[in-house]
Structures are given as structure tokens and as C-alpha cells.
N, C-alpha and C positions, 0 to 999 in steps of 0.2 A: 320369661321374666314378665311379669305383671305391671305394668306403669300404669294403668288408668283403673278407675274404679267402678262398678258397674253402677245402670241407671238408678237399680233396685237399695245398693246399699247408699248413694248418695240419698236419693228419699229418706231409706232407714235415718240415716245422720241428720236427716234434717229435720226430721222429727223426734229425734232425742232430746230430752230434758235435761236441766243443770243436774249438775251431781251431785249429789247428798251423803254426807258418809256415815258409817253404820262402825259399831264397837266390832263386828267381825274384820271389816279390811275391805268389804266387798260395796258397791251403792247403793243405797236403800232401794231408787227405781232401776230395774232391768235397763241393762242399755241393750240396744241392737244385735250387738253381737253374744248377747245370753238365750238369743233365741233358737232354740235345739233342733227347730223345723230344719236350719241351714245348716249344710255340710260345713266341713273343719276350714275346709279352702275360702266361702264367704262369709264365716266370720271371721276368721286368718284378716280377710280385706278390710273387712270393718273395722275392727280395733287396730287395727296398722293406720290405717289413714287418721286414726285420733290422737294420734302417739305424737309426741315431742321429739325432737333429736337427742334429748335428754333422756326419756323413759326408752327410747332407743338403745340407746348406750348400755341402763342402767340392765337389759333385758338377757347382753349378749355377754358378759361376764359376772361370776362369785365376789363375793366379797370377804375379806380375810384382815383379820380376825372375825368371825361372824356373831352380831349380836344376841344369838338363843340358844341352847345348851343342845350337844351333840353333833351328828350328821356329819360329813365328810368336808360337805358344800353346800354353801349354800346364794341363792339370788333372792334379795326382800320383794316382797309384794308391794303393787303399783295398786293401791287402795282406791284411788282418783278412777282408774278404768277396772278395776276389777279383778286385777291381774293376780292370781295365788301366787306366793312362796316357790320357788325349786328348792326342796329340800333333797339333797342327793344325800347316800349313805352306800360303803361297803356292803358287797352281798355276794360271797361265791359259796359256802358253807353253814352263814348265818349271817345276822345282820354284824356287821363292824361296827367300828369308830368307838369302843369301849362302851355298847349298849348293854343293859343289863336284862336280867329275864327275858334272855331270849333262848333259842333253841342251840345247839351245839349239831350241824347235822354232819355225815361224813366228808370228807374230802370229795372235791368233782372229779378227779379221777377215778376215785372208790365208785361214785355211782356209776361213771361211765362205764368202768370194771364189770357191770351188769347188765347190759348191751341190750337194755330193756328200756325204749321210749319210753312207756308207759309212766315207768317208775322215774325217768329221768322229767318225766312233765311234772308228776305229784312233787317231786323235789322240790321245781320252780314255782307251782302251788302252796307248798307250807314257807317256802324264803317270800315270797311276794305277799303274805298274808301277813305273814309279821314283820317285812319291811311297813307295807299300809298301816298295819296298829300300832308303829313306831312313828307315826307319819311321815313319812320318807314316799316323795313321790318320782324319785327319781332311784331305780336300783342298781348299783354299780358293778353288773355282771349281766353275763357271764365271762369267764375269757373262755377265747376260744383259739387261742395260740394254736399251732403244727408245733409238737413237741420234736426240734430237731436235733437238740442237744440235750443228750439224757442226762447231765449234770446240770440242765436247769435247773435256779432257787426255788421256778413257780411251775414246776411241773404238776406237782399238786393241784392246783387252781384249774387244769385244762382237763381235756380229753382223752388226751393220747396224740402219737404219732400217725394218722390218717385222716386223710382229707373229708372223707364220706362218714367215718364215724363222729365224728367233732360234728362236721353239716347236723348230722340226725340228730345227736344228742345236741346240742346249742336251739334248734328250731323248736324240741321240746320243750328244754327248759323255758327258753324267752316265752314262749305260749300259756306255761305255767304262770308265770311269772305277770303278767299282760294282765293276765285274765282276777287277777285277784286286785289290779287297782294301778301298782306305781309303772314307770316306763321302764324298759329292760334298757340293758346299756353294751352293747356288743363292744368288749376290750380284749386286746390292746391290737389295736390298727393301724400300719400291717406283720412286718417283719421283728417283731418282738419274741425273740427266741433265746436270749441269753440276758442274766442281770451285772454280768461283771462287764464294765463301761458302758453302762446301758443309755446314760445319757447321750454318749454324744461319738458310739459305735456305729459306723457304716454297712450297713447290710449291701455289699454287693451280690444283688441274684439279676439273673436272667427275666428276661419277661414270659418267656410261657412258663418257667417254672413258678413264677408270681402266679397266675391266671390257674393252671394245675393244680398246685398245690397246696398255697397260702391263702388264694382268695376266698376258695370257694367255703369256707366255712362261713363267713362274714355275707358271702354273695346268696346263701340261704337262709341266713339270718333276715336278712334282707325283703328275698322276693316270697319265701316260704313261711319266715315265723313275722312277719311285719315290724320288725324291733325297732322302737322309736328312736335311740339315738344309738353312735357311734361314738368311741374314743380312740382319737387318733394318738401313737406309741412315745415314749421317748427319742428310741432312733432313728437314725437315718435309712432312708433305703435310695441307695446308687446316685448317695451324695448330697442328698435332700431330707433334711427334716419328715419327719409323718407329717405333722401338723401346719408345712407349710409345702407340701408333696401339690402339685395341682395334676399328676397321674395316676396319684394312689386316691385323690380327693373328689376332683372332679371329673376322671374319664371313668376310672375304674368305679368309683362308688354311685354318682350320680348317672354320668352316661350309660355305663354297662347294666349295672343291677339295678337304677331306676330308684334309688335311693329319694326319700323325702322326707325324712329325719331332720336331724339335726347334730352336728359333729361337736363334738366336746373335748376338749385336750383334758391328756393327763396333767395330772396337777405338776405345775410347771415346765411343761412341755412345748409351751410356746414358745419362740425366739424372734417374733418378730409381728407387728402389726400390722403395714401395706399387701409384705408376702404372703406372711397369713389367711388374710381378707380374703385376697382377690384367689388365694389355690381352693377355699371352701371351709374354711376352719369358722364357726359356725361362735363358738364359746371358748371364753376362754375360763379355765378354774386354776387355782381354787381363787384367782382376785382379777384384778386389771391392771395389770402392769402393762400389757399393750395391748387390750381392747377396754380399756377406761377414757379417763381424758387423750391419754394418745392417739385412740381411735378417732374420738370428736375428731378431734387438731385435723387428722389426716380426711375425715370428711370434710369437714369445713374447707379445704388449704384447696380438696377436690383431687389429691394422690388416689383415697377411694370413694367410688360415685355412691352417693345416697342410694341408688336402686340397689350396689352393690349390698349396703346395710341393710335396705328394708331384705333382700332375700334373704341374708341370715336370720334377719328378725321374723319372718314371716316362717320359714321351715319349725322353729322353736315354738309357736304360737300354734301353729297349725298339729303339730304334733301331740300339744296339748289340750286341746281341743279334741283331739281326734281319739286321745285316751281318758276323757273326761273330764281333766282336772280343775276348770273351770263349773262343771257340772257335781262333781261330788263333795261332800264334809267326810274329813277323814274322822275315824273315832277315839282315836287317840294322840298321842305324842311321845315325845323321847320318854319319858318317864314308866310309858306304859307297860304292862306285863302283858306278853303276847306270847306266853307257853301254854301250852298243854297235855293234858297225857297224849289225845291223838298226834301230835306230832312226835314227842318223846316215841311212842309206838313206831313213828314212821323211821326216826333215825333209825331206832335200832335196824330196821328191816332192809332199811336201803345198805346199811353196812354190812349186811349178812348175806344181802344178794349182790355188793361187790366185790367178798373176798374173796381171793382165786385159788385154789387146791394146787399146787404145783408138781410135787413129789407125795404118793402114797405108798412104801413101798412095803409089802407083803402087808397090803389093809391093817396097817397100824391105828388109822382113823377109817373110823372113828370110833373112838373109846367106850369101851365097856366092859364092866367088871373091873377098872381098875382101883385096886386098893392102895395103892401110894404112889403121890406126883409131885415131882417136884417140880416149882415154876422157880427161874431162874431169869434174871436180868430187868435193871429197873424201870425196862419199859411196861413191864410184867408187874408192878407191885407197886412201889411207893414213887416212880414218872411215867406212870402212860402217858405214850407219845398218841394223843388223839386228833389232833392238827395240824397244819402248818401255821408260820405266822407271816407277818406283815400287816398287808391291808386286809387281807383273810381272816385275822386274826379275831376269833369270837371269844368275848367273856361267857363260859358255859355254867351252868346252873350248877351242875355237876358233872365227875368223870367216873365212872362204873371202869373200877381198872381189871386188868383181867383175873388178878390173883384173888378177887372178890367176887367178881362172876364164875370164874372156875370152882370156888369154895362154895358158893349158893350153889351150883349147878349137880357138883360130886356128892353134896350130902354129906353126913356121917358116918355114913358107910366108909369113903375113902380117906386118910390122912394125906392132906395138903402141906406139903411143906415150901420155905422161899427165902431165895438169896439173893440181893442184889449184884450181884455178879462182881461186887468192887474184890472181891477175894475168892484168886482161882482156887484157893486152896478149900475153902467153904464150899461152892459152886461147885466141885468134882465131888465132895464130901456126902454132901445131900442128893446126887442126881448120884451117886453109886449105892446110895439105900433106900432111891425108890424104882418102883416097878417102871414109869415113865418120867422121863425129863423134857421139860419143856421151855426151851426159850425163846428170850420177845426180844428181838434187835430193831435198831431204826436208825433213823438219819433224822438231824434238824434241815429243816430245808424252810427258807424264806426269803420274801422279798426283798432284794436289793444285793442280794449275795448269790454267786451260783457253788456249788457244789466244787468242792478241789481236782474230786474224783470221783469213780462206781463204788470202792470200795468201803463197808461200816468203818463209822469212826469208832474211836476210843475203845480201841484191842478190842472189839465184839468179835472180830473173826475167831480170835485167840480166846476168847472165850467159850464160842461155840464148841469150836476145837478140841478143847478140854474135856467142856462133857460129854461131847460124843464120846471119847475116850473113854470118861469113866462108864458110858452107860451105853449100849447101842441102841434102845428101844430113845430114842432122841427125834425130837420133833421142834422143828424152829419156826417162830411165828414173826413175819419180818411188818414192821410198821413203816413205809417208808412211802415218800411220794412219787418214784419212782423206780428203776432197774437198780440194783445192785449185783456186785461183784459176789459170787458162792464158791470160792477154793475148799470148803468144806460138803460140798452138795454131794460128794458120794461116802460120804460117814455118818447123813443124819437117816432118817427114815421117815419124813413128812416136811414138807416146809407149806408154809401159809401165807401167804402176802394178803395182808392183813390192811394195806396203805393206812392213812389216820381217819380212822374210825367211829368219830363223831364222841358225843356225852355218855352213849353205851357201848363203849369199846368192847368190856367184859363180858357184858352178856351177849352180844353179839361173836363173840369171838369163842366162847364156852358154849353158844350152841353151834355151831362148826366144828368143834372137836368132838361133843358128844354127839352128833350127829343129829339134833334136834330140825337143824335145817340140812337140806341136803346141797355142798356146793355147784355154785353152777355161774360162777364168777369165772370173766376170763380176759385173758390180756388186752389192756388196750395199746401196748407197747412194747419193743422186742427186750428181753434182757437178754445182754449179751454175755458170749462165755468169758472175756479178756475184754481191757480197755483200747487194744489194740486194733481190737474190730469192727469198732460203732463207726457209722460211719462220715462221726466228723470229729475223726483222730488226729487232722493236724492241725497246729496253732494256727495257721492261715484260719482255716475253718473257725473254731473257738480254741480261744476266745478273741482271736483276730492278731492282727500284726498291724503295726502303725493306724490303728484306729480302724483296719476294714477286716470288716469276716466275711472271708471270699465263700459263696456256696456255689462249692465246686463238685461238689456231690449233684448237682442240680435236683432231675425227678426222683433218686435215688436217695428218697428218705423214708426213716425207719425200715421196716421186712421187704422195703424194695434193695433198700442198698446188700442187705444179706441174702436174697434169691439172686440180684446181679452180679455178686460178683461171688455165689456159691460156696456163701459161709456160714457154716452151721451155727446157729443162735444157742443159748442153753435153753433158751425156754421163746417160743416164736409168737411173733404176732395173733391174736387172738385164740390162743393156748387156754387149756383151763381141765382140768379133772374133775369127777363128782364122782359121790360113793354109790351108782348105777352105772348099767353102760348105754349104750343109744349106737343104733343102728342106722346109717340111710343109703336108700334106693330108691328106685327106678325114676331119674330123673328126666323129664321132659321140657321140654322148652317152648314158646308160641307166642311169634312166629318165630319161622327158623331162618325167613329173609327178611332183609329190608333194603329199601331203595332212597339213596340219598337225594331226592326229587326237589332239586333247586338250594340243594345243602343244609338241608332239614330231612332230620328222622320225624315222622308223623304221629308212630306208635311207638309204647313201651314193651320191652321183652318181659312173660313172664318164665317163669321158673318152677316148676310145680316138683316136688321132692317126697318122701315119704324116711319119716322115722320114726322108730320102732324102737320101746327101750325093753331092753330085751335082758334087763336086770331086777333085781328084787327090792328095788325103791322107787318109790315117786320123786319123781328129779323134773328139772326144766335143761334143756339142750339149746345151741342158739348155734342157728345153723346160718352159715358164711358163705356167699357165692363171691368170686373173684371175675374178673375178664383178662384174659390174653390178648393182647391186640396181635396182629401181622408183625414182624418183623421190623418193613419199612416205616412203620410211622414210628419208630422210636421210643417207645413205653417203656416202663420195667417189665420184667417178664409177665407178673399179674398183680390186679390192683381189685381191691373193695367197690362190690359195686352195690349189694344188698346184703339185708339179713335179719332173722326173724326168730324171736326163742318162741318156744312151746314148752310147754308143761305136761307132762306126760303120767301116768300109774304105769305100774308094770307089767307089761306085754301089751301095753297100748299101741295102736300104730295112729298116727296123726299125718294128714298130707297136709306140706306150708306151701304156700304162694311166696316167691318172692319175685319183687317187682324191679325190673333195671331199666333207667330212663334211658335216653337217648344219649344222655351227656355220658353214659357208658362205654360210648362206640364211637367217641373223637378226642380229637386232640385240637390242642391249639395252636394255630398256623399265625407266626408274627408277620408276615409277607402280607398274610389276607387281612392281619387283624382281626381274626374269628375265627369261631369252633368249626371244624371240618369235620366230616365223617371219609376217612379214606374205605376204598373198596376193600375187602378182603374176608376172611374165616377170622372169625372172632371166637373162639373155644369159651364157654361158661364152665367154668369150674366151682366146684361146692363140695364143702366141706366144714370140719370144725375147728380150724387153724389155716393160715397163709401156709405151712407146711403141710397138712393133712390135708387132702382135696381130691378123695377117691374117685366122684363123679363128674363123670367131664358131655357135654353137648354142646354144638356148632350153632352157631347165626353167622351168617353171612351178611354184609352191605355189598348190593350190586351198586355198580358205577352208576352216577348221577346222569342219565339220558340227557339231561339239558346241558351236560356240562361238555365244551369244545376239549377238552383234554382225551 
């Protein structure tokens, strides 16, 4: 905690001139802390010590209703010191809050579907480009939730169900996102896993499955993609508030991962002002109902100490400074048009390289030569389901549905026909007098509701059903945000999980069939075969009993809970088909020991692999190494620990690296309060699914020499 101010910045202060104000908001003459020679932390000092208890206040909460059109949230600019705007805004798919001309891009699970950094960083580069041309310098994403209940509203919005793919894809995107101008916003913080009683549900979990599981996506947000602020969740975790947590606040985020952000509540997530204060709660949005004048009060009264205020004030200040926003003019505003074809280009691509191939069966896809299709069901024609909603929720320019990009794509050559599925009798009619049948099912899934069940609503089974009946050459293209129920999976002959697929759904979705792209999408999460098997099937679990959702599944979430307890998935954690096949071999490892030398791994393991696609298409593969721990330290049987696509021609052979840290080969010890590496053979396994994993190699950790055990 900083109490005194250095010799350097009193001077600066003392030599600062009255203030003059200017039609922008900012002071005609530079004051001290404008000067960019000094790091974010001494001018942090500078304009902290000029502040009022008032511009204090005025720093560390929104204001509601907000006086200028648009934006989520917003805090007014402090004209007198120079202080810019927080304009925050929506941003997991495109910009929110009813912005217009902006981009529509896919669902973040779609991208994550694609298990390609690269493309998950360009993602957070086209949202962060046109949050900044919307002026938005605060962007309200990513979430980076553990999807632990596949009926989540907001499983769309996230990753997936693993720890280490969420970590990778979230550090991307914030870096995307960083790098084009506004601050990224790592939500929802921590145990935000279901929306039914979301306000004021008890997350009971254990503490290493916190630290395992839940943290670590936020904990490399953090030390890995530098994400400037955090939003702490609605609910409870083990009986405390997020946003008045001082375990989830200030051990876990400030002490452990070194945090120096600045923590934000969800809008209306706060309950309380002194609690709040002193666990780390930083801001409060979208108004000041207890960090406004309540705040004052309780400074003044001295319940919380002014140094306690200025460190929230100063983490906020310092944050922003440290991402320019003091430094830059942004070039537009809510009003602005910030599309363009490049980005339009990019949706479609990122939607194309997250759809997953599920079922192909006797190479039905990809299509060619066919003279008559019929696309059936209104996600397919007159309602592409291309989003979710809520706070997600993007006004798109427009939606390329698929019965329009299958119609551009076939030509004239084929006759397209289409039924919205409201009549089975229609729907069997037309897919028995075309050569192929195709239909689009989905789910509505959004914010603030979860999901009933796995299974499609409104008769879509029963309608699948049908036309597999009438037709067997049947192919179903599911839009959905995440697992469903397939009682029909052994009558169709292709399914496509398609998730919601951004402004070019159609054409993105019509080159996947005709094979324009080759798929190479694959799960970021398990679908399971029955509802009976996920594994937080009882109401304890979700959606809770008297206000607590016990996770009693503990590390046994997603493809752990189904390797532990040896239940076959219909389609497994990182699954996925393409119309090529891929081969891998001769996997090596280096090193093959390591020594846990005062309870530090020193070095990274790598993995060196080789694949060979040994088919008659250029495809991309994304090859998955797992870790087996010992026995004794109590793991699931294997867990994600790397993974790397390549892009391959046919009969190419390619060797990947992949890299597994140290955090690979421990666990977490609540006794010690730290990550341990216990002794033992630790099996690398790789492959291209949690179930597929042909190649196996050993590392060992020799016992720690220093250690008296």
C-alpha cells in the first residue's frame, strides 16, 4: 500500500499550473501526470494525490441512467484533472447494448470449437477494433466460465468444459482485444455456472477444486494475457457473495495471480459497501447505490480507511494509464460504423473453422452432384438461429440463413426445396422427393435462464424423426450453444454442430457441406448420450436445493467425470471428424525426468509428435496431449495439458511440438496452500479426443532431495 508520495512527484505537483479547461474535457496545459516518460504506477501517484474525496468517489462507480447514448456503463470524465470517460460496452460475439453497424461474429464457443489461438486472438482483434470505433474503452468480455452444467443459458458466451482450453483460448482473445485500444474484462468471477437463481445461489465447492479447476482460466488471464479488469459474479461461493468474497478477491486474485487491475461487479451485484470495500471490490456498476455517497459516509465515519479508497482508486487509474486511455483519441462513437468486408470475411471463417463434423456416415458429406435438397426446419430458412442472447446479444447487419447460402452455393444445376418444419406432413413430403434432406435444429439459450433440459425444444426430435423416415440419405445441422440430446443419431447419416454461427451462418455452413472448407472443428465439450449421465444430474448439484449447488462432482468435471466413472459419452471431449484422415506417430518426449527441487519444476516437458494425413484432402488436425497423474495424488484419470493444430496437404507429414508446463505435474495441496509436484510416472498421452489417445510416453518427477518426507 502506497501512503506517501515520492520526492519527484511532489516537485512535479509543485510545479503544476492552474487549470484551464478545453471544449474536449481534458486541460489546455499538461499536468504531471500527462507525462508518458513515467510508468502507469507514478503517474497512478500523481493524480491520486490531486483528487478530492469527491473525484474519489465519483472514480470508483457508474452512473445510471447515463447521460450519452449507448454503452452498458458508463463513469463521466473528471475535465478539471484530465480524467477520460469509462465507457464500458457488451462484447463476447460483437459489440452489445443495441449498437448498430457493427459486426455479427460467431458464438465463443464456435470459436473455441476451433482449437486455433491464432484465430481465437484475430477474434479479440476484430471485437476490440470495433469496440474502440464505437468508443468503448472498457470491453465487457470475455467470459471465461468452466462450463459445468451443460444446461447452462450462457454456455454459448464461454469455452467449454476445461480448465486449460478456456486458460488458452481467453489469454488470446484478451491479447486480441488489448492490443487494438479498449481494456478486456475477464467475466464472470468466480463460480458462475448456472443462470436459474443466479443472484443469490450458493456455490458450495471445495478449495482445490476452486484453485484446479475454476481458477485457472481467470489466473491466466491474469499473469499470461495481462487483462485489465475483472468482474466479480452474482453468486455466492461457500456462502459469500463474489463481490464481497475477500478469498476469491484478495487471496486468490491479488495475492496468488498478482492481479493489478481493477475489479468491477456485475451490474448489480453488489450487496453491500464496508464488505465490499475492504474484500477488494474495486467498482461498483452499473450506479452507486453503495459506492456513491454511502461510500463517502463510510470513509468519512472511518468504517473504511481513505488508503483503503485511494487503492481502489489507484488500481483503476493505474490500469488506465497502463492501456493508454489517458494517452489516446478514440476515432469514433456510439453512432459510428465500424464494419467491414475484412471482418464480414473473418466471421464467416471463424464459423467454418468452428463447426464440428460429428457423424459422416458412408461419406454422405460432402456433397456433390446432388440434384435435389431439401432444407427443412426454421432454423434453416425463414429463423437462423445465429446467436445467443442477453448481454451477448448483437444487432447484425444481416443473417445469410442457410436455405440462401445452400441455394447460392448448389447453383442451378440443383433444385432446392424448403419447409419450415411447422408441418410433419410437408417436411416428410419434400425430403421424400429429394435426393438429400437436411435439417437445422437449435435451442434458444440466454442470459438469465438456463436451459430445462439436453433435449431440442418444440418437437424437433419428432421432426428429425420423420424425415429420417421419409428419406435416409438425412443429414442434420444442429445450431445450438451447447450438448444436446440425439435419440435419433442412429437414423440420420451426417449431423453438424453448427453452434450459432455468426451474420454468415449460410455460407459458412454451405461450405461445410459442399466441402469448400474441410471440417476440422472439434469439441470443446462432452455431449452426452442420456441426461442421466452428465455429471451434475442431481438437483443438489443444479440447479441446487435450498439455495446451495453442492459440487460434489468436485475435479470430476466435463470428460473427467465420464473417464471416472466409465461412461461412454456419444460424442467425447475434443471429438471432431474431417473429410481427410490424419495419422500420428512416433511420439517422443524431453525430458523424460524431472526433480521437484524445493517444490519447483524448473523446466517445461516437450512433446514432439508426427502427423501424416494420409488422405486425399488438405485438412488441418489438432492434436491433444492429456497427463495421467499416479494414483495417489488423486486426479481424474487424464486431463488437458497441451495442443496444437496443423494444417496439412495430402501425404504431408508434419512434426508438432507441444509444450506442457510444470503446472502439468501437480496438484493442489490445501494443508500446504500450494501447488506440489508429488513423485511418481506421469504417462503423456496424445491423441485427437480425451477418448482417442494411441500414443502414450512417461516422465517421471523424482522426489524433491530437499524435502524431509
Amino acid at each position: 500500500m502506497r501512503t506517501q508520495i515520492t520526492l519527484i512527484a511532489r516537485l512535479a505537483l509543485g510545479m503544476a499550473i492552474a487549470f484551464a479547461m478545453v471544449s474536449c474535457g481534458r486541460p489546455a496545459v499538461r499536468q504531471p501526470w500527462m507525462n508518458k516518460s513515467l510508468s502507469a504506477g507514478q503517474r497512478a501517484d500523481l493524480l491520486l494525490h490531486a483528487m478530492t474525496l469527491n473525484d474519489k468517489i465519483a472514480l470508483v462507480h457508474g452512473v445510471s441512467p447515463q447521460p450519452i447514448k449507448g454503452y452498458g456503463g458508463y463513469v463521466p470524465p473528471n475535465p478539471r484533472l484530465g480524467i477520460p470517460a469509462l465507457k464500458l460496452a457488451d462484447g463476447r460475439a460483437g459489440v452489445g447494448n443495441g449498437a448498430k453497424n457493427v459486426t455479427l461474429l460467431p458464438a465463443p464457443i464456435c470459436a473455441a470449437a476451433s482449437w486455433d489461438t491464432a484465430l481465437m486472438n484475430a477474434f479479440g482483434r476484430v471485437l476490440g477494433e470495433e469496440e474502440w470505433g464505437k468508443g468503448t474503452n472498457v470491453a465487457l468480455g470475455p467470459t471465461m466460465d468452466i462450463v459445468r452444467v451443460p444446461e447452462w443459458g450462457r454456455t454459448f458466451e464461454t469455452y467449454g468444459e476445461d480448465p486449460y482450453l478456456n486458460s488458452q483460448m481467453a489469454v488470446a482473445e484478451i491479447k486480441g482485444i488489448q492490443s487494438q485500444g479498449p481494456i478486456a474484462n475477464a467475466n464472470m468471477y468466480l463460480t458462475m455456472n448456472q443462470e436459474t437463481n443466479r443472484g443469490h445461489i450458493d456455490s458450495v465447492v471445495d478449495e482445490r477444486t476452486l484453485q484446479e479447476i475454476y481458477f485457472p482460466p481467470f489466473q491466466a488471464a491474469i499473469q499470461q494475457g495481462r487483462v485489465g479488469t475483472v468482474m466479480c459474479a452474482y453468486v455466492k461461493t461457500n456462502g459469500v457473495y463474489s463481490c464481497e468474497n475477500p478469498q476469491l478477491l484478495n487471496e486468490f486474485l491479488r495475492k496468488d495471480a498478482g492481479f493489478g487491475g481493477w475489479v468491477l461487479s456485475d451490474w448489480g451485484a453488489t450487496h453491500s459497501t464496508v464488505a465490499s470495500a475492504q474484500a477488494g471490490l474495486d467498482q461498483e456498476m452499473p450506479n452507486g447505490h453503495y459506492y456513491g455517497q454511502a461510500l463517502k459516509t463510510a470513509v468519512e465515519k472511518g468504517h473504511v480507511s481513505l488508503a483503503t479508497l485511494d487503492e481502489h482508486v489507484r488500481r483503476i487509474l493505474v490500469t488506465m494509464f497502463r492501456q493508454g486511455l489517458f494517452d489516446k483519441q478514440q476515432p469514433g462513437n456510439w453512432n459510428t460504423n465500424v464494419q467491414s468486408k475484412e471482418h464480414a470475411t473473418f466471421s464467416r471463417k471463424a464459423a467454418e473453422e468452428g463447426m464440428v463434423l460429428l457423424k459422416n456416415e458412408h461419406n454422405i458429406l460432402p456433397l456433390s452432384g446432388a440434384s435435389s435438397i431439401a432444407v427443412i426446419g426454421a432454423d434453416g430458412g425463414t429463423k437462423p438461429r445465429a446467436e445467443g442472447h442477453g448481454s451477448s446479444n448483437v444487432v447484425p447487419p444481416y443473417v445469410i440463413s442457410p436455405l440462401d447460402g445452400i441455394r447460392k452455393r448448389a447453383g442451378a444445376q440443383a433444385h432446392v426445396s424448403y419447409s419450415d418444419g411447422s408441418s410433419l406432413t410437408q417436411a416428410a413430403k419434400i425430403a421424400r422427393a429429394a435426393g438429400t434432406a437436411i435439417v437445422f435444429a437449435g435451442t434458444l439459450e440466454a442470459e438469465g435462464t438456463d436451459r430445462p433440459n439436453l433435449a431440442l425444444p418444440w418437437g424437433q426430435d419428432r421432426l428429425i424423426s420423420t424425415v429420417a423416415a421419409a428419406n435416409p440419405h438425412t443429414i442434420v445441422v444442429l445450431n445450438t450453444g451447447g450438448p444436446v440430446l440425439m435419440p435419433w443419431i442412429k437414423h440420420v447419416q451426417a449431423v453438424i454442430e453448427a453452434w450459432y454461427p455468426g451474420q454468415e451462418d449460410g455460407n459458412a455452413v454451405a461450405a461445410i457441406l459442399f466441402g469448400d472448407v474441410n471440417p476440422s472443428g472439434k469439441l470443446p465439450l462432452t455431449f452426452p448420450r442420456s441426461a442421466a449421465e452428465i455429471p451434475t444430474h442431481t438437483a443438489q448439484q443444479w440447479p441446487g436445493v435450498d439455495g446451495k449447488s453442492t459440487y460434489s462432482e468436485k475435479l470430476d468435471v466435463g470428460y473427467r467425470w465420464y473417464d471416472a466413472h466409465h461412461i461412454q459419452p456419444l460424442f467425447p471431449f475434443g471429438y471432431g471428424l474431417s473429410y481427410t484422415t490424419f495419422r500420428l506417430s512416433h511420439l517422443t518426449v524431453s525430458p523424460t525426468k524431472l526433480t521437484a527441487a524445493g517444490n519447483q519444476l524448473s523446466e517445461d516437458v516437450t512433446a514432439q509428435v508426427s502427423v501424416t494425413n494420409i488422405g486425399h484432402r488438405a485438412g488441418s488436425e489438432v492434436v491433444e496431449a492429456y497427463v495421467q497423474q499416479p494414483a495417489k495424488n488423486g486426479e481424474p484419470p487424464h486431463q488437458l495439458r497441451a495442443f496444437a493444430k496443423v494444417f496439412l496437404k495430402p501425404g504431408e507429414t508434419k512434426s508438432v511440438s507441444l509444450v506442457l508446463s510444470p503446472r502439468s505435474f501437480s496438484i493442489y495441496d490445501t494443508k500446504a496452500n500450494a501447488w506440489v509436484f508429488p513423485a511418481g510416472s506421469y504417462p503423456i498421452l496424445v491423441g485427437d479426443s480425451a477418448r482417442y489417445l494411441p500414443l502414450h510416453a512417461d516422465v517421471t518427477v523424482a522426489p524433491d532431495p530437499t524435502s524431509s518426507e
